[in-house]
VMD Tcl script that builds the backbone (N, CA, C; Angstrom):
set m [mol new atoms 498]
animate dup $m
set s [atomselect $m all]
$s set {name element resname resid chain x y z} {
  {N N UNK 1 A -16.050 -1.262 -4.896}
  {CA C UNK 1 A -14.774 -1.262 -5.572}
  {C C UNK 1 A -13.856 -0.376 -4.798}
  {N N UNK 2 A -12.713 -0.553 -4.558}
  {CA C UNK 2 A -12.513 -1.877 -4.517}
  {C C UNK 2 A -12.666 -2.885 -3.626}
  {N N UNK 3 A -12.276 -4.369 -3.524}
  {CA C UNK 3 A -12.940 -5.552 -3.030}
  {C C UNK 3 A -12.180 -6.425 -2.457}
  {N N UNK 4 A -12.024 -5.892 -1.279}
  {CA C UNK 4 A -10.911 -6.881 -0.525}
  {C C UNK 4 A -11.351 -8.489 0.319}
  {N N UNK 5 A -11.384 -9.543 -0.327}
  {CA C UNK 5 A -12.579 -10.563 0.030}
  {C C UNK 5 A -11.430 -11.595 0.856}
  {N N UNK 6 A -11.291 -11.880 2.083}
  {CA C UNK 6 A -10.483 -12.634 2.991}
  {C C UNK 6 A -11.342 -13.869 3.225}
  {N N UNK 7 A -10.558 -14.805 2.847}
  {CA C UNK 7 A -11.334 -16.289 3.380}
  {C C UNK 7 A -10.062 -16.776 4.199}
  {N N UNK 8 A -10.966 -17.354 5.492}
  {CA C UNK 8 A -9.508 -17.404 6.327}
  {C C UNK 8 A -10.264 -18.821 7.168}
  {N N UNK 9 A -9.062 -19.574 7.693}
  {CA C UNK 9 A -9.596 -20.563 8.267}
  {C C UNK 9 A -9.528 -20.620 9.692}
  {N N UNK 10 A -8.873 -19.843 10.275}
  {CA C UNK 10 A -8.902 -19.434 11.432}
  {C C UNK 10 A -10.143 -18.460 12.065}
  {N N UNK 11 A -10.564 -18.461 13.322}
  {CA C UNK 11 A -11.650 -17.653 13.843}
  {C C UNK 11 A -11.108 -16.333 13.802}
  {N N UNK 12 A -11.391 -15.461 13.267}
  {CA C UNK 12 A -11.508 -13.993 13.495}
  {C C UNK 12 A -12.803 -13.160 14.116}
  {N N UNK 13 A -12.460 -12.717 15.260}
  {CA C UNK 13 A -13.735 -12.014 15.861}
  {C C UNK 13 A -13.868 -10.683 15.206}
  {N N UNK 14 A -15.269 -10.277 15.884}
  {CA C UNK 14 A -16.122 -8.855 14.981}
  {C C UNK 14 A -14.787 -7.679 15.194}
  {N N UNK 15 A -14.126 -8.007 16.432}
  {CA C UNK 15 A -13.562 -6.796 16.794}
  {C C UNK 15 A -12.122 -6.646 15.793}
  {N N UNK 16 A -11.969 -8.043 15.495}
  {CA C UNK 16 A -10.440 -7.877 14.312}
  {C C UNK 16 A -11.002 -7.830 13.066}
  {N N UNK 17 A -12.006 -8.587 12.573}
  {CA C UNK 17 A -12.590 -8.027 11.169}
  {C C UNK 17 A -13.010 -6.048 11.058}
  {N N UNK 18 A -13.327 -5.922 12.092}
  {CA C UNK 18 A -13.455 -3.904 12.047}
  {C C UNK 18 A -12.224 -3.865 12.192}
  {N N UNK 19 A -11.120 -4.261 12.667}
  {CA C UNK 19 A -9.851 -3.603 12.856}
  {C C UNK 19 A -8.952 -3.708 11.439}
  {N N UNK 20 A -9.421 -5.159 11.118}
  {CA C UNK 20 A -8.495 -5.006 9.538}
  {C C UNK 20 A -9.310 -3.955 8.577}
  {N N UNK 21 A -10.866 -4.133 8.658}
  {CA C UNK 21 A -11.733 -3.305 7.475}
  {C C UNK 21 A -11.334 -1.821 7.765}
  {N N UNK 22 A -11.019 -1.113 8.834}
  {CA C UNK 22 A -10.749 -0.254 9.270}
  {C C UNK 22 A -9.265 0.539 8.748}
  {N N UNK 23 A -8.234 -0.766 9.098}
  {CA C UNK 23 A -6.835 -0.260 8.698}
  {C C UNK 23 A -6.762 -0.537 7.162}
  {N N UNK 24 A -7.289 -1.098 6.592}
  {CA C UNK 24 A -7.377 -1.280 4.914}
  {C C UNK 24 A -8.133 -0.310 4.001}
  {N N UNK 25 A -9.467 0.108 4.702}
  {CA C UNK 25 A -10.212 1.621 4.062}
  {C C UNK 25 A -9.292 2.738 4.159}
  {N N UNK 26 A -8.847 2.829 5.541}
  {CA C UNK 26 A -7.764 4.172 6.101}
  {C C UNK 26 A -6.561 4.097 5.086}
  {N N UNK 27 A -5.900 2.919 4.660}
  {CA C UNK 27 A -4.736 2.775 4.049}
  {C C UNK 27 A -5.369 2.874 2.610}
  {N N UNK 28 A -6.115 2.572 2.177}
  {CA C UNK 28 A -6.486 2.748 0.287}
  {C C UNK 28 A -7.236 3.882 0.032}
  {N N UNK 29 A -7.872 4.920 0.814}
  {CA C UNK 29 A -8.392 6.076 0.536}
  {C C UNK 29 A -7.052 6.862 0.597}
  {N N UNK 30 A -6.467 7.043 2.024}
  {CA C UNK 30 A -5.571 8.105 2.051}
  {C C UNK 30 A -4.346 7.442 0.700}
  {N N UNK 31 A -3.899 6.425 0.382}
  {CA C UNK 31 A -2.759 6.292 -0.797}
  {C C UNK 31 A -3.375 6.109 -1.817}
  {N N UNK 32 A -4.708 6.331 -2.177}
  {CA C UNK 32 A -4.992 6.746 -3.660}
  {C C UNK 32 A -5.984 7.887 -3.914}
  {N N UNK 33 A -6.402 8.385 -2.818}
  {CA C UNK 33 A -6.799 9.502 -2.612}
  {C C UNK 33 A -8.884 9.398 -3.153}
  {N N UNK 34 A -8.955 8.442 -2.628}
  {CA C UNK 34 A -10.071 7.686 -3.244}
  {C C UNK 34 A -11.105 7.933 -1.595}
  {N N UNK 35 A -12.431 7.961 -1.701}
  {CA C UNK 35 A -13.322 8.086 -0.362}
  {C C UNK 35 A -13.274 6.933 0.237}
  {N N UNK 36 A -13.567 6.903 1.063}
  {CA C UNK 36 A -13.350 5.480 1.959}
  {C C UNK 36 A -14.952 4.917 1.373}
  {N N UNK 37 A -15.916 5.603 1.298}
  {CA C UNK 37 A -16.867 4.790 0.912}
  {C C UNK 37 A -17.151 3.669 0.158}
  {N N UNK 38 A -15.809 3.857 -0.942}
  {CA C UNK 38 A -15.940 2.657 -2.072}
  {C C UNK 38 A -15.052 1.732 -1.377}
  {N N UNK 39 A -14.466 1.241 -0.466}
  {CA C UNK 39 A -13.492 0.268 -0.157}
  {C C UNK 39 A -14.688 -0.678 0.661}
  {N N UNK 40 A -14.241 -1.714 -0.089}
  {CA C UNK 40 A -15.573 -2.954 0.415}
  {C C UNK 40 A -14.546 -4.075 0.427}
  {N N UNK 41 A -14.736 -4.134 2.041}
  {CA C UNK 41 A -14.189 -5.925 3.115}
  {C C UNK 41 A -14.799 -7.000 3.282}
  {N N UNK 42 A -14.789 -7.952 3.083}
  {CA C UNK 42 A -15.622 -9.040 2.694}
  {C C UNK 42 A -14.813 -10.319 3.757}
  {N N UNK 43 A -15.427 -11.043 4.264}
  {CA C UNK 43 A -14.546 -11.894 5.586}
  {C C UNK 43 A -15.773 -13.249 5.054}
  {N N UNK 44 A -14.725 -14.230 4.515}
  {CA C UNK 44 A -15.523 -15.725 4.352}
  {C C UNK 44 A -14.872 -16.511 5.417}
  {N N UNK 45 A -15.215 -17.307 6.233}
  {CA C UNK 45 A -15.412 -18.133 7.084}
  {C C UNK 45 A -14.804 -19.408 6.120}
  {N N UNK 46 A -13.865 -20.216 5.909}
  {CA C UNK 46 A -13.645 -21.340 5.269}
  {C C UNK 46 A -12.902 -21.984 5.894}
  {N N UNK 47 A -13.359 -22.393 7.248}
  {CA C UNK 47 A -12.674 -23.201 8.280}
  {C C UNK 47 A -13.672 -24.059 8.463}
  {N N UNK 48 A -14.882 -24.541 7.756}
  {CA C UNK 48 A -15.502 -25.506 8.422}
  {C C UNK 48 A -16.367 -25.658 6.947}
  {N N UNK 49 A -17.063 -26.714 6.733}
  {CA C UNK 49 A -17.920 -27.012 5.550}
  {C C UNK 49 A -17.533 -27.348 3.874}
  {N N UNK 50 A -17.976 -27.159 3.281}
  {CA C UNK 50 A -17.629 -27.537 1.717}
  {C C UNK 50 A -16.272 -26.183 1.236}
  {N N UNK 51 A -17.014 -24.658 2.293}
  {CA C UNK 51 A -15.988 -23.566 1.554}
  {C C UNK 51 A -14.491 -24.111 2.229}
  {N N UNK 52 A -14.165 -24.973 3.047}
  {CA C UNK 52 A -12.948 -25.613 2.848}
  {C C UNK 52 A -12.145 -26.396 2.438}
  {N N UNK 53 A -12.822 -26.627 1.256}
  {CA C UNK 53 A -12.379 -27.748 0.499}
  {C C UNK 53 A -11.154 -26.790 -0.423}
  {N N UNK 54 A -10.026 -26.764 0.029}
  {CA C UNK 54 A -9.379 -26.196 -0.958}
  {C C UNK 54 A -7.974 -27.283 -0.647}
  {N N UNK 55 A -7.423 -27.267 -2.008}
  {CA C UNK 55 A -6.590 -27.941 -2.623}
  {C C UNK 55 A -5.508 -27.242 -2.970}
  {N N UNK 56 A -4.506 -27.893 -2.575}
  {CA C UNK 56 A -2.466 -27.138 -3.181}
  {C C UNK 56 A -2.134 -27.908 -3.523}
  {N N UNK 57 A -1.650 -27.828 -4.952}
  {CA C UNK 57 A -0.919 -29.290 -5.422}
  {C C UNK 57 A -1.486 -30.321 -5.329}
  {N N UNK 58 A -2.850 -30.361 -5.407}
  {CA C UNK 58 A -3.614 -31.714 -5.258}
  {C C UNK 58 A -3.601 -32.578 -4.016}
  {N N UNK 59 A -3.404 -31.318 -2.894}
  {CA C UNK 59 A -3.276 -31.969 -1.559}
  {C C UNK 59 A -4.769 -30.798 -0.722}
  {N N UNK 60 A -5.320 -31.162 0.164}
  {CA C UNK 60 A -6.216 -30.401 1.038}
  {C C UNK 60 A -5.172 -29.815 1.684}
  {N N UNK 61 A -5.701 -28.820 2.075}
  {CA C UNK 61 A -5.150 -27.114 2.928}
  {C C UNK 61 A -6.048 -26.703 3.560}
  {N N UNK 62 A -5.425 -26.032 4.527}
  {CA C UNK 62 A -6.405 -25.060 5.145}
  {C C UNK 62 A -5.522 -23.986 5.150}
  {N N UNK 63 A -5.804 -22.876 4.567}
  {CA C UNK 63 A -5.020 -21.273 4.212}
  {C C UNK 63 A -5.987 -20.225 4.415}
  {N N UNK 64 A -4.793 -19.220 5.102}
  {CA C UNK 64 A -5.950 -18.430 5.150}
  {C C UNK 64 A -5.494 -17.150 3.753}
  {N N UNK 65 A -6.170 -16.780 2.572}
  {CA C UNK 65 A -5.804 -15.759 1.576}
  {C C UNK 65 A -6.756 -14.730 1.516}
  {N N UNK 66 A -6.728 -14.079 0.371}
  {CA C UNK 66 A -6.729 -12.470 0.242}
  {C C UNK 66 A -6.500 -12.424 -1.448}
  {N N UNK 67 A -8.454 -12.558 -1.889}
  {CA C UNK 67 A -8.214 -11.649 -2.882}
  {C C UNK 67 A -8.778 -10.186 -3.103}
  {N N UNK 68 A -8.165 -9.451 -3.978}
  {CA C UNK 68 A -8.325 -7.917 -4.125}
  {C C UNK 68 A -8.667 -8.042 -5.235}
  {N N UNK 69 A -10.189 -7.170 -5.283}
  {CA C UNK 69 A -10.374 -7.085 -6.844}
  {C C UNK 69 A -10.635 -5.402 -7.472}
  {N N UNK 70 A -9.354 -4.845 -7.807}
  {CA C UNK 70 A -9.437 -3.648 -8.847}
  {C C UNK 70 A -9.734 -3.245 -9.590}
  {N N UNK 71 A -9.779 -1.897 -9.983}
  {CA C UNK 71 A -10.171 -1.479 -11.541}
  {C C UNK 71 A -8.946 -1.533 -12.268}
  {N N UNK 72 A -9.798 -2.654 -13.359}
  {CA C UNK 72 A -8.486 -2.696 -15.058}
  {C C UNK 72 A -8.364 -1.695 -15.178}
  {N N UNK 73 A -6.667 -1.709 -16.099}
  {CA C UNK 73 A -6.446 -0.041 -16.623}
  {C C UNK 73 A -6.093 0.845 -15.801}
  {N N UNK 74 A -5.897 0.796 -14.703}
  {CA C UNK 74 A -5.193 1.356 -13.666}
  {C C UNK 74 A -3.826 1.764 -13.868}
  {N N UNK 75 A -3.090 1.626 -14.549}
  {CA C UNK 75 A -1.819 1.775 -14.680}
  {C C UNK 75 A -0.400 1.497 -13.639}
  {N N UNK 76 A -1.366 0.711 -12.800}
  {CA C UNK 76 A -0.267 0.199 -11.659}
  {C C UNK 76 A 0.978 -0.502 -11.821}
  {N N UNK 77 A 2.156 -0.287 -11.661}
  {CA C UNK 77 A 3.121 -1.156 -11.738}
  {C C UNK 77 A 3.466 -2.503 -11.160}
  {N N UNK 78 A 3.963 -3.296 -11.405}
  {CA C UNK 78 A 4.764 -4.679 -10.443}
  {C C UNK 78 A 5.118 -4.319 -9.480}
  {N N UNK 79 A 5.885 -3.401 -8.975}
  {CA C UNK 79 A 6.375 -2.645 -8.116}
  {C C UNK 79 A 5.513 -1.958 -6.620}
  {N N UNK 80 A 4.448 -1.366 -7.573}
  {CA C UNK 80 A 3.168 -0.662 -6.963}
  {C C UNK 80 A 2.229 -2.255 -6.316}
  {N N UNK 81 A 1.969 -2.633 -7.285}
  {CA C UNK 81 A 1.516 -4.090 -6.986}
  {C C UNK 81 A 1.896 -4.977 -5.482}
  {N N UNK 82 A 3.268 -5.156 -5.606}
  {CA C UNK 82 A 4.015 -5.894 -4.774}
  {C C UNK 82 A 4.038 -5.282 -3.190}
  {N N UNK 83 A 3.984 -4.122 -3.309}
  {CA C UNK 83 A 4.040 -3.094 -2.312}
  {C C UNK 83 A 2.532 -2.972 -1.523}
  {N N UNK 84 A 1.516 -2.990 -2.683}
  {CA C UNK 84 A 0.317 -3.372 -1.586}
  {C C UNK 84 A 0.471 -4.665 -1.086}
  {N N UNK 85 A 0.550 -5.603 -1.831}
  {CA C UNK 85 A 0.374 -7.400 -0.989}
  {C C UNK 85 A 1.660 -7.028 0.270}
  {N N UNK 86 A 2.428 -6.260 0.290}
  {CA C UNK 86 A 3.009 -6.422 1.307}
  {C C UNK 86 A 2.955 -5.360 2.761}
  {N N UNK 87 A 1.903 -4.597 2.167}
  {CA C UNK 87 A 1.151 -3.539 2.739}
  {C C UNK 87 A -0.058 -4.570 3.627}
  {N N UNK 88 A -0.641 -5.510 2.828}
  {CA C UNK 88 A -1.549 -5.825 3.245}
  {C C UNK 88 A -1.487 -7.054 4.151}
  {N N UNK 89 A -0.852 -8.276 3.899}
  {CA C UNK 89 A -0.014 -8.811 4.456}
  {C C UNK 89 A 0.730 -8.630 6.239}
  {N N UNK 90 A 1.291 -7.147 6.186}
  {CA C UNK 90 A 1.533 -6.542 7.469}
  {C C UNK 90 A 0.144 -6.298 8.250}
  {N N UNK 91 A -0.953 -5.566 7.774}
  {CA C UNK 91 A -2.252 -5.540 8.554}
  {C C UNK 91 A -2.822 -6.734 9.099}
  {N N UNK 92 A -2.743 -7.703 8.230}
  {CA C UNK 92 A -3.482 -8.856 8.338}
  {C C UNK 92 A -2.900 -9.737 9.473}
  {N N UNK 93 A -1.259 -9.519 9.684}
  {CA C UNK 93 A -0.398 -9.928 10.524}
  {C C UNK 93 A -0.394 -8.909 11.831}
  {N N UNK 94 A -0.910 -7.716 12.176}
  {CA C UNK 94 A -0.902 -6.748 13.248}
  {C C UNK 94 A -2.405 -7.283 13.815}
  {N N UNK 95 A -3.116 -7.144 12.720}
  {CA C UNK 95 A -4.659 -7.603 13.650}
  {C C UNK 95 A -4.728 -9.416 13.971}
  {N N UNK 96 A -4.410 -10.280 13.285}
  {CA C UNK 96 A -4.193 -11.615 13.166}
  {C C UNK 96 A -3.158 -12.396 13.841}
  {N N UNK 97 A -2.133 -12.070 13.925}
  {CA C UNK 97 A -1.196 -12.731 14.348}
  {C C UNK 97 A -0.531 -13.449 13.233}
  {N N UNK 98 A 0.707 -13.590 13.036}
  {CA C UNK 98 A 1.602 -14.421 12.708}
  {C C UNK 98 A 1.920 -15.631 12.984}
  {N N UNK 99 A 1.271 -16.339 13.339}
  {CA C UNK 99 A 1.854 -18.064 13.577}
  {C C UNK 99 A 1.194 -18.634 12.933}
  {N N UNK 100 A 2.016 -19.654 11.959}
  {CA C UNK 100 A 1.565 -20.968 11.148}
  {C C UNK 100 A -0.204 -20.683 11.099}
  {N N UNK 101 A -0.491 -21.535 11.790}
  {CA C UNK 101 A -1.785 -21.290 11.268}
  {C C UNK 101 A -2.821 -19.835 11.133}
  {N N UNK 102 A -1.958 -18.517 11.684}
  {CA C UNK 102 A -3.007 -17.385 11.486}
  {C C UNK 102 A -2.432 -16.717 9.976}
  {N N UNK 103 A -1.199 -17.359 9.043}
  {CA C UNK 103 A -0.435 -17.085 8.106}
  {C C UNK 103 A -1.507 -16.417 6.960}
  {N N UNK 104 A -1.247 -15.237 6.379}
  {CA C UNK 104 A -2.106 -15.222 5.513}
  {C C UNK 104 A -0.580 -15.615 3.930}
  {N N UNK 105 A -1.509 -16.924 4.003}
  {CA C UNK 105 A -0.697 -17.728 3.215}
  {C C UNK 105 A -0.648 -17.023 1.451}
  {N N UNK 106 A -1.782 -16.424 1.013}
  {CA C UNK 106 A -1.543 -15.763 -0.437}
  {C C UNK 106 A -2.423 -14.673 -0.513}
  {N N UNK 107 A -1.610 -13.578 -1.242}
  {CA C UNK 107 A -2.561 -12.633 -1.991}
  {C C UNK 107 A -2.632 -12.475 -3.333}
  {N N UNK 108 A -3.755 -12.158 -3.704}
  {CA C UNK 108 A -4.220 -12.226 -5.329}
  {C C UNK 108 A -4.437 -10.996 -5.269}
  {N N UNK 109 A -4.014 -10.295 -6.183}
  {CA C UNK 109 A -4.806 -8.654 -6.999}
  {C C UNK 109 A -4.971 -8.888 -8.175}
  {N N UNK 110 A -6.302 -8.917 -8.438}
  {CA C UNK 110 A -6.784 -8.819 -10.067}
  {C C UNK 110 A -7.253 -7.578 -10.236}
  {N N UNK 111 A -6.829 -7.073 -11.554}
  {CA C UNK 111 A -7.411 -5.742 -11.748}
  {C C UNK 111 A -8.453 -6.212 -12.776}
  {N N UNK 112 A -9.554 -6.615 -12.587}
  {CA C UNK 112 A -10.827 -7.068 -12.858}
  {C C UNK 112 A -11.967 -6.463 -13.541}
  {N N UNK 113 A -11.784 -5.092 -12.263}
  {CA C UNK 113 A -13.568 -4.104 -12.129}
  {C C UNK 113 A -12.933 -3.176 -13.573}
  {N N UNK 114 A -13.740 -3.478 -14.519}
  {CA C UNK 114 A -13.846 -2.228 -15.856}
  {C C UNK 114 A -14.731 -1.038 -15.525}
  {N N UNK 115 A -16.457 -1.906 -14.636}
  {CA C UNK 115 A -16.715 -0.454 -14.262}
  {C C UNK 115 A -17.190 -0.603 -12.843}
  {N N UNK 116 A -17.725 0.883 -12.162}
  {CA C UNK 116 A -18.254 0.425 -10.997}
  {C C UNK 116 A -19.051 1.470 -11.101}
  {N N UNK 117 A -19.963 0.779 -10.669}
  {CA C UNK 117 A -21.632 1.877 -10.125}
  {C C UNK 117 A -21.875 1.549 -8.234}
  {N N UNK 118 A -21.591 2.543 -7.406}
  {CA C UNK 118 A -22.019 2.892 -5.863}
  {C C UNK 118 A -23.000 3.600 -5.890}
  {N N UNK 119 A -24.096 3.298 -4.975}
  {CA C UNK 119 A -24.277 4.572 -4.321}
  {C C UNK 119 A -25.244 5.244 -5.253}
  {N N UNK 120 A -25.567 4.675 -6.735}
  {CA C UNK 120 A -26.066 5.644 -7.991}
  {C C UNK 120 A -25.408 6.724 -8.903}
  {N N UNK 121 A -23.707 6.085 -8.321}
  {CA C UNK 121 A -23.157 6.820 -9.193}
  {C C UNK 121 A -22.262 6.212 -9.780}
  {N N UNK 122 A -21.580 6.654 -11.283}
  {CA C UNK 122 A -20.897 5.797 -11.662}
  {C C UNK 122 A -19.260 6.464 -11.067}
  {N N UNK 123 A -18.369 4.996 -10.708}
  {CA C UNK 123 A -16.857 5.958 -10.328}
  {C C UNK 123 A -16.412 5.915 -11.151}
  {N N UNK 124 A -15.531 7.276 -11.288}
  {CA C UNK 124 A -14.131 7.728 -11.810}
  {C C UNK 124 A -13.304 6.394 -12.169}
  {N N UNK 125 A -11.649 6.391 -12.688}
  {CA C UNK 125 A -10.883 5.532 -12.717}
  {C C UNK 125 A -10.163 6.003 -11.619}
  {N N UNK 126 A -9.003 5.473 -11.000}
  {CA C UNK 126 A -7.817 5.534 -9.764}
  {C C UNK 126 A -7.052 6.864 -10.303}
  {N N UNK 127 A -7.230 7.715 -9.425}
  {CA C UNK 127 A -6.380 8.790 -9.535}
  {C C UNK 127 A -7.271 10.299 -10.162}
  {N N UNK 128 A -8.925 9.980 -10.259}
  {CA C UNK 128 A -9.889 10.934 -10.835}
  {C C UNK 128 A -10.483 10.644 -9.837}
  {N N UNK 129 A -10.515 10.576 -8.519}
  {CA C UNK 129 A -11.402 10.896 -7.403}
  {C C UNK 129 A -11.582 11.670 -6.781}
  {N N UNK 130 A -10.436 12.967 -7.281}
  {CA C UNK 130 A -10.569 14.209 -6.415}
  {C C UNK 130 A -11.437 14.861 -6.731}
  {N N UNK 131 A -11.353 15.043 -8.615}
  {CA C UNK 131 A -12.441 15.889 -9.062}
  {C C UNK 131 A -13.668 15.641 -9.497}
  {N N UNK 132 A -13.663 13.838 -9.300}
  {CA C UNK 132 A -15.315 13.075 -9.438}
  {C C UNK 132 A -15.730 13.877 -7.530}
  {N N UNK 133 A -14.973 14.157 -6.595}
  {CA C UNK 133 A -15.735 14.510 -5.656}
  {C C UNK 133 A -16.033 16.155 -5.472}
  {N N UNK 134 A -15.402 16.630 -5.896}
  {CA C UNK 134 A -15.675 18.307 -6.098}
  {C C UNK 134 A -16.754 17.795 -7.049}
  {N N UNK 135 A -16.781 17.539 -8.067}
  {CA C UNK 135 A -17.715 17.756 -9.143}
  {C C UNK 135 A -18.998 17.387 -8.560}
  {N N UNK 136 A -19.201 16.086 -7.687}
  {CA C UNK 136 A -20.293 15.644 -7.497}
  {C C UNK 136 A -20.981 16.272 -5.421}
  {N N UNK 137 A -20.017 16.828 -5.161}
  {CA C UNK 137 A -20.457 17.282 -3.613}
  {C C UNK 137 A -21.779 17.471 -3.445}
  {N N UNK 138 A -22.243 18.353 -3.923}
  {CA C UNK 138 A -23.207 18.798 -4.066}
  {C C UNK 138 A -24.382 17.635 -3.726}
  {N N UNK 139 A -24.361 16.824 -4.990}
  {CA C UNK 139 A -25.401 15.939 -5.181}
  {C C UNK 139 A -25.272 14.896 -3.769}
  {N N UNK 140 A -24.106 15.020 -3.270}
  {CA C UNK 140 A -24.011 13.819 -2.219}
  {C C UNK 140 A -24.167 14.441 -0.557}
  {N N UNK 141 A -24.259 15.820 -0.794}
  {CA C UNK 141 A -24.864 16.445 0.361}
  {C C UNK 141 A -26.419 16.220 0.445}
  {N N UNK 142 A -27.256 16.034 -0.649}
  {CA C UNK 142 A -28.410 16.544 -0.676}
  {C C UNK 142 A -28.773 14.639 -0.135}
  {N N UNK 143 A -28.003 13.138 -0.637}
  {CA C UNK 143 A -28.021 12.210 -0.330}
  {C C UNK 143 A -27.676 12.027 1.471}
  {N N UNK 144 A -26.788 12.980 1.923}
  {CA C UNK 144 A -26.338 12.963 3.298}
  {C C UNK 144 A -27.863 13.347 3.738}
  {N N UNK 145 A -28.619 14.385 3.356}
  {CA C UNK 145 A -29.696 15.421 3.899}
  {C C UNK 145 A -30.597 14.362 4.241}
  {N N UNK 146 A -30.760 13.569 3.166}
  {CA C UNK 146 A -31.810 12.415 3.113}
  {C C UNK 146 A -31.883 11.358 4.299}
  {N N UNK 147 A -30.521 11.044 4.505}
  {CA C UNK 147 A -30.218 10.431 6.024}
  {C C UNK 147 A -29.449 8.862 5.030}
  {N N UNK 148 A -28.833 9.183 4.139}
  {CA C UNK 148 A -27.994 8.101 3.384}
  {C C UNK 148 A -27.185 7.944 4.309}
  {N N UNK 149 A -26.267 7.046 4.896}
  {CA C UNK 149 A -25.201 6.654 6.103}
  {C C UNK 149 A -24.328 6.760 5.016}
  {N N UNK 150 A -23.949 6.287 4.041}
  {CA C UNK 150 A -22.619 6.052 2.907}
  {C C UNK 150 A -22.560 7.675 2.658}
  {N N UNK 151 A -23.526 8.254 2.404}
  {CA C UNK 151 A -23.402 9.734 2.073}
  {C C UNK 151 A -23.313 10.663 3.644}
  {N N UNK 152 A -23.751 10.507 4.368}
  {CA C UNK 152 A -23.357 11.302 5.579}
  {C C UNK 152 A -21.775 10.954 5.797}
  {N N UNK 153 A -21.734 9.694 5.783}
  {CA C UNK 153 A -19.957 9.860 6.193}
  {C C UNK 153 A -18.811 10.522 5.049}
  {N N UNK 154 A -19.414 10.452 4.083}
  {CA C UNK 154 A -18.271 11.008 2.662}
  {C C UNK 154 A -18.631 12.517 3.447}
  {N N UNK 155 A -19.669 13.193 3.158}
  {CA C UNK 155 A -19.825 14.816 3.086}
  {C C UNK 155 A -18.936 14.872 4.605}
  {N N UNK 156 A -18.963 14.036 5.739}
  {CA C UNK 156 A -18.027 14.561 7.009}
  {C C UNK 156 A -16.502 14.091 6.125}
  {N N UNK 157 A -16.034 13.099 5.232}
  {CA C UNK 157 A -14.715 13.065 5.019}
  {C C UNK 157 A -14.643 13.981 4.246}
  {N N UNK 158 A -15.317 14.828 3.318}
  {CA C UNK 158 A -15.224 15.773 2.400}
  {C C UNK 158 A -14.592 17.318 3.094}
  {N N UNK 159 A -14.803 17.174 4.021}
  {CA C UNK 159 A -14.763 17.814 4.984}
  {C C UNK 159 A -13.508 18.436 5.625}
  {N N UNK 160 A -12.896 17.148 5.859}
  {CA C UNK 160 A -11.628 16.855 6.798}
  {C C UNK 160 A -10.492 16.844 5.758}
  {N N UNK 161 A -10.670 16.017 4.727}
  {CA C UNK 161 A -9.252 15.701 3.993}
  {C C UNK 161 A -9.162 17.049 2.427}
  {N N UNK 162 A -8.177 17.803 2.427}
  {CA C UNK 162 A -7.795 18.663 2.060}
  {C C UNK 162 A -8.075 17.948 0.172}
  {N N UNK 163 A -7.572 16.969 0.535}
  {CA C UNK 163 A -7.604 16.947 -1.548}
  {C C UNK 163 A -8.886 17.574 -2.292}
  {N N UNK 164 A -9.834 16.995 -0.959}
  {CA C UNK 164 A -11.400 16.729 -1.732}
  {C C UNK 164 A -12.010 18.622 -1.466}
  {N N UNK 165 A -11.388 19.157 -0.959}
  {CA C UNK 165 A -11.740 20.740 -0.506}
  {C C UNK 165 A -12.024 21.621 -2.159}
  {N N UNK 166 A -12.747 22.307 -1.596}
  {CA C UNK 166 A -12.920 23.036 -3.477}
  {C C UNK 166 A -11.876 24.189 -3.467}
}
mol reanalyze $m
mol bondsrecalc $m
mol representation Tube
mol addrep $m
């Protein structure tokens, strides 16, 4: 959580799927102040087989979209809303390209996730991640100790970014 799931019909190589998963973790941790650990990129392939069977107006398409799936209850505005799809939109167009067919033709944000369990823990809501990570450091050092990869990289971001500092 959250769940950024791209089905695109165009080829995207390993090196632009890390470049968007990359600029989309970097952009939703640092503007909601959330660990990068919970931001999960998801890349479907729907340029070839049955997952392209998609329909507009009762016509076949090939599009490439973007849904986001959030936590309900978030208190996000239209405003706030509009501003990520067009946040996201620009990435997708820096690593992708812009022409007709690399278009990321729609984005969806559903605020969906009521709860989320990572990692063995349950998260906070948007905007309680500073002090779900002070509160829980501890326990996620002793997960880093263990040789957890999701927990070694939080305790090094715990580290670096000032919010999460005790």
């Amino acid at each position: 959580m959250p769940i950024y799931e791209f089905e695109h019909v165009i080829r995207l190589a390993a090196s632009q799927k890390r470049a968007l998963a990359k600029a989309i973790t970097d952009w939703h941790a640092t503007s909601f102040n959330a660990p990068r650990f919970i931001v999960q990129c998801r890349f479907i392939d729907v340029g070839q087989g049955s997952l392209s069977d998609i329909f507009i107006g009762g016509q076949p398409r090939k599009i490439n979209r973007l849904f986001v799936s959030l936590r309900s209850g978030a208190g996000r505005t239209q405003q706030q809303l509009e501003g990520m799809t067009h946040k996201l939109v620009s990435m997708w167009d820096n690593v992708a390209g812009s022409t007709p067919e690399a278009e990321l033709r729609a984005v969806y944000i559903k605020g969906t996730l009521d709860s989320a369990f990572e990692g063995g823990f349950h998260l906070p809501m948007p905007g309680k991640f500073e002090q779900w990570v002070k509160d829980n450091t501890e326990k996620f050092k002793v997960l880093a100790a263990a040789g957890d990869e999701d927990f070694i990289g939080l305790v090094k971001e715990i580290e670096t970014r000032p919010e999460f500092q005790k």
